[in-house]
Structures are given as structure tokens and as C-alpha cells.
N, C-alpha and C positions, 0 to 999 in steps of 0.2 A: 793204499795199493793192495787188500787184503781181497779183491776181488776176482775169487775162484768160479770157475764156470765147471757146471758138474756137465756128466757124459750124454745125457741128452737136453743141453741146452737148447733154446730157445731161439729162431731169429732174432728177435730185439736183445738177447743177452749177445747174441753172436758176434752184432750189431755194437753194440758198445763196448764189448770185449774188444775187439777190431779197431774201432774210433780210438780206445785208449793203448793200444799198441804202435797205433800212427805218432799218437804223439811224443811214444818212446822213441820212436828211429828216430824224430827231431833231438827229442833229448841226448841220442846217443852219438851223434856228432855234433855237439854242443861241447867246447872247450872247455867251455863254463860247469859242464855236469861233471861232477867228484868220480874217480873212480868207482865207489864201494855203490854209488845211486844203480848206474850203470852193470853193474854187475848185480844187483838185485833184480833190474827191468831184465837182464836177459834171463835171469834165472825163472823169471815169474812166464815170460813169452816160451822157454821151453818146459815148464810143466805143464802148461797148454797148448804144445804144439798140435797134439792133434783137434783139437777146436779151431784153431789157426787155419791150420791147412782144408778144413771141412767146409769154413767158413764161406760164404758170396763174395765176401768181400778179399778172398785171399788175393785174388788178380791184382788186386788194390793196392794191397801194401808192399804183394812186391814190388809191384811200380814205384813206390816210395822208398821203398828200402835196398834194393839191390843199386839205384846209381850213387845213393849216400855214401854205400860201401866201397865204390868203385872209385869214386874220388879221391 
């Protein structure tokens, strides 16, 4: 999980950076994920928030992640 995305990254880094953030919001209501995992994934999603939100694909993950939360 040491995958940092610098400030002018790349479509394809954006791209994967993104794919591997979707499968954190799974992780993160997952009962099964430890607290300390969980709180790693959002610390790593918020040092790159602004890549996040830059990203094509940000429409994306909130669709995935704001009804997780809502649940």
C-alpha cells in the first residue's frame, strides 16, 4: 500500500490510484477489516485527496462510496 501518486500524475496512475481506492470502500465496510487496516486506507485516501477529487474517475467512487456510508 506504499503507492504515492506525485502532483502531476498521470491518467493511468490516476486510473489505478482510483481502482485501488474502490477497493478500499469495500474494505471499509467490511466487518472483517481490523480497525488499524481501515484507518491506514483512509489515511493514505486523504493524503491524496487532491488526486482523488482531480481524478475522471472521482464521479465513480462516489457512487461507490457515499451509499456504503449511508447504510
Amino acid at each position: 500500500m506504499a503507492f504515492v501518486a506525485t502532483q502531476g500524475a498521470t491518467v493511468v496512475d490516476q486510473t489505478t490510484l482510483m481502482k485501488k481506492y474502490l477497493q478500499f470502500v469495500a474494505a471499509l465496510t467490511d466487518v472483517n477489516t481490523p480497525d488499524e487496516t481501515k484507518l491506514k486506507m483512509m489515511q493514505e485516501v486523504s493524503e491524496n485527496f487532491e488526486n482523488v477529487t482531480s481524478s475522471p474517475q472521482y464521479s465513480t467512487f462516489l457512487e461507490h462510496i457515499i451509499p456504503r456510508f449511508l447504510t
